[in-house]
C-alpha positions, 0 to 999 in steps of 0.5 A, spaced: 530 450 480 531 449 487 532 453 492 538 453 498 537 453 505 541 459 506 538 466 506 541 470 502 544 476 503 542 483 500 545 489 502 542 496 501 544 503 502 542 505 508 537 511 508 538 518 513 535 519 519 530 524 516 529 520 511 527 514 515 521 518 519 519 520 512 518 514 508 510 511 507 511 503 507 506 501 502 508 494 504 503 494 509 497 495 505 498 491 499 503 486 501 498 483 508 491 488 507 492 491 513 495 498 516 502 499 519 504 506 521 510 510 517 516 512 520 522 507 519 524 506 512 527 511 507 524 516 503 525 517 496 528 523 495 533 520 501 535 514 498 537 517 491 542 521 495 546 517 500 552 517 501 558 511 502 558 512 510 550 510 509 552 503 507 547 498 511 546 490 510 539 488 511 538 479 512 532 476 507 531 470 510 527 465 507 525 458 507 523 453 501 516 451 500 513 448 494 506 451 493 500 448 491 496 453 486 490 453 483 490 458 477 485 458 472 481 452 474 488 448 473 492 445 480 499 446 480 505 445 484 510 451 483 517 452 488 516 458 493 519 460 500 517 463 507 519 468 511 521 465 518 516 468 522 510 465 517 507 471 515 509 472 508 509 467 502 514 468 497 514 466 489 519 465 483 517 472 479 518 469 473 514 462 474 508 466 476 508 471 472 508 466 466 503 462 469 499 468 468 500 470 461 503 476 463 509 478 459 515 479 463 522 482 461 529 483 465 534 489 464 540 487 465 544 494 465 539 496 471 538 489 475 531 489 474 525 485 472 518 488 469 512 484 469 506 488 464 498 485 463 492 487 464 494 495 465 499 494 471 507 494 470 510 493 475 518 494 475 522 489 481 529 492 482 532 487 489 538 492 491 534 498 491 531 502 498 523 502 494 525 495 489 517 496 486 514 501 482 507 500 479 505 504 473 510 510 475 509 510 484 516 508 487 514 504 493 517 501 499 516 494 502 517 487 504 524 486 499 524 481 494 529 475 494 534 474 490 536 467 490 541 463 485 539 468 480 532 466 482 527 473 484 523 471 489 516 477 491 512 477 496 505 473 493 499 477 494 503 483 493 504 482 487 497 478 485 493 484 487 497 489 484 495 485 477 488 485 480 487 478 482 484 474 488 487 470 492 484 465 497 488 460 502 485 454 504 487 452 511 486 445 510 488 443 504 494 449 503 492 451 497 492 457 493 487 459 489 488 464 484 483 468 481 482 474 475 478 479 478 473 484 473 477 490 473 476 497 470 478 498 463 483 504 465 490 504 466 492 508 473 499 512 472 503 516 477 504 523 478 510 526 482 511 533 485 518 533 488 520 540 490 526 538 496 532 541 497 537 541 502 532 542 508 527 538 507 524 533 503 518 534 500 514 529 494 508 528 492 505 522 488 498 521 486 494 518 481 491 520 475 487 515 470 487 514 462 485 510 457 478 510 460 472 510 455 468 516 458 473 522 458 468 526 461 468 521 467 476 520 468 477 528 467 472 529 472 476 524 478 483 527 475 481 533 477 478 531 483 484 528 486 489 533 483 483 538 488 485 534 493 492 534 492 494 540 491 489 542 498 494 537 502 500 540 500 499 546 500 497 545 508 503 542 509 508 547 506 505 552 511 506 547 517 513 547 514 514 554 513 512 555 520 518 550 524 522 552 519 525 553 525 524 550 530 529 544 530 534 546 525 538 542 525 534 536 522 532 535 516 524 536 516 519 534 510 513 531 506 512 525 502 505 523 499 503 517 496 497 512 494 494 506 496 489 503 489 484 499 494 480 498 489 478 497 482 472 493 480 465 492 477 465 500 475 467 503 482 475 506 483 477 506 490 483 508 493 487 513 498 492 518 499 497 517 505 501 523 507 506 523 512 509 530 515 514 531 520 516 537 523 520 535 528 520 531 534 519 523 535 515 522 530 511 525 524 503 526 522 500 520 518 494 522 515 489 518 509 485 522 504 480 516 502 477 517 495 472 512 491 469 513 485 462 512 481 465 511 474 459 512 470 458 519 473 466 521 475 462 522 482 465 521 489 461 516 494 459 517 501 460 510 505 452 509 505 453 509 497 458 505 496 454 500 500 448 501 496 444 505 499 443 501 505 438 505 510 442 501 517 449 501 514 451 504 521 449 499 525 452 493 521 458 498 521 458 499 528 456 492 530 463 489 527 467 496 529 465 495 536 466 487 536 473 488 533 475 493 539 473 488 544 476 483 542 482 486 542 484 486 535 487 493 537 491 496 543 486 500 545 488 507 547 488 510 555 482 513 554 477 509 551 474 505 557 471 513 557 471 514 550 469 508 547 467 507 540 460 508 539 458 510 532 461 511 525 461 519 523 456 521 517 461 522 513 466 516 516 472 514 512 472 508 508 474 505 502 472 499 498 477 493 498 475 487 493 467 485 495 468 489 502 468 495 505 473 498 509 472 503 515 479 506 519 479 510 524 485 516 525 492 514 529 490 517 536 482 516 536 481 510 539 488 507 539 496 508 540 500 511 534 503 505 533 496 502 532 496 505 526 490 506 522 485 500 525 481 498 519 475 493 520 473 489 513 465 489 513 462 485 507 458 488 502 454 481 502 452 484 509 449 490 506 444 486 501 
């Protein structure tokens, strides 16, 4: 299987413009372990219903790299690529999922591959505006590849979405692969869609089965539909309230989520919003969840840390160092409104063997920031 030196052209159908303020690019998240903000990708409801006039070429361009992996104790060299600015690394789909022992088949009516195994399904559509979709949630980001009939995905994007670790040696340029202990429950998609001709409103959120305890996985589903139902609800208000103003664009709602973390009895995950009512850009906002799985309880950062009585002050100290190094553009008042501490009720979420503290667009960073994250190891709590 070789690859060529010329990048494919893929072309998609280009979303409306309401659409690409209302997308949730989950790219960022799964596909790099850091946050970008929403605002310019398409929307699902959008990209079912777009027109001829929409039709939009977008450039894949890769450049063929053979990779060294590590799977299972074993040393391989498989064919891959790279994007050219270096930042994504890309893997035959069907090389690494038999690598894996995962089962994967291809629909040829759809133009669409499935990869199955250890409670994740994951659907790989190339022409589509969402290509992926996990256990039922559509999702956008960074595009496969096709490429002499040969499907290329991002690596970790797709080795984390399956539960695996993945570990770079610089030196060596070696991928290792590792299976992660997962939770023995299936995570699946619920969507609420009530868009109509004025404005776009989804919802998809989670909800667990399979797990041993029903008592336990009753109790986190209805916590999380509490939640959702609570954030959309606020939304049609704030909707119904710009009804109005600004008619002429579209308006609307989108909800999706980020399953962070799965492991060693804890489920930690969020929800990421984005409203838009008008005006240059929407609303983002994250409802972060983590779940003790032997009681069906929600935990507090202290908690989920292992109770650590100084758990701020190792938060603080890596927050405080990560904004003075410049990690993050710092927002024009921060010189008099620096961070000092984290917040009781900080929000976090656990990420592999690491805890996660975010701070809200706005708060200490410009809205293209993002939502800055700083990664704590749960070593440090010991």
């Amino acid at each position: 299987m070789k690859s060529q030196p010329n990048s494919p052209v893929v072309t998609y159908r280009a979303p409306s413009v309401a659409a690409k303020r209302l997308a949730l690019p989950l790219a960022a998240v799964l596909l790099a372990g850091a946050a970008v903000l929403p605002g310019a990708a398409p929307a699902a409801q959008a990209a079912s219903s777009m027109n001829a006039s929409d039709a939009w070429e977008v450039q894949s361009v890769i450049v063929p790299k053979t990779l060294s992996l590590k799977i299972n104790g074993t040393a391989m060299s498989v064919p891959g690529a790279e994007s050219r600015d270096g930042k994504t690394t890309y893997i035959a789909l069907r090389i690494l999922s038999e690598q894996l022992e995962l089962s994967v088949s291809w629909d040829q009516q759809r133009q669409a591959s499935t990869v199955t195994g250890r409670n994740v399904s994951i659907v790989t559509k190339a022409t589509d505006p969402q290509p992926y979709t996990i256990n039922g949630q559509r999702l956008f980001g960074i595009e496969p590849v096709v490429q002499n009939g040969v499907t290329y995905i991002p690596m970790r994007f797709f080795l984390e979405a399956f539960g695996y670790a993945v570990d770079y040696n610089g030196k060596t340029q070696r991928i290792t692969v590792t299976p992660l202990p997962i939770n023995a429950l299936t995570i699946a998609a619920k969507t609420l869609d009530e868009s109509n001709d004025t404005q776009d409103f989804i919802v998809q959120y989670p909800q667990i089965t399979g797990f041993a305890d029903e008592a336990v996985q009753d109790k986190v589903n209805r916590t999380i539909q509490t939640k959702v139902t609570a954030i959309a609800a606020e939304a049609r208000q704030e909707l119904k309230a710009a009804e109005f103003e600004q008619a002429h664009i579209q308006k609307g709602y989108t909800v999706n989520y980020v399953v962070a973390s799965n492991l060693n009895g804890k489920l930690s995950l969020y929800l990421e919003s984005y409203l838009y009512t008008g005006g240059a850009h929407g609303r983002p906002a994250r409802v972060p969840l983590t779940f003790d799985l032997s009681t069906g309880d929600t935990l507090t950062l202290q908690q989920a840390v292992g109770g650590h009585p100084n758990y701020k002050a190792i938060v603080n100290k890596v927050v405080k160092e990560g904004f003075a190094k410049g990690n993050y553009v710092l927002g024009p008042n921060y010189e008099t409104e620096p961070f000092e501490s984290i917040s009781d009720d900080q929000p976090y979420f656990l990420r592999s063997h690491a805890a996660v503290v975010y701070f809200a667009p706005y708060q200490y960073t410009p809205y293209v920031a993002g939502f800055p994250e700083f990664s704590i190891p749960l070593s440090q709590f010991k």
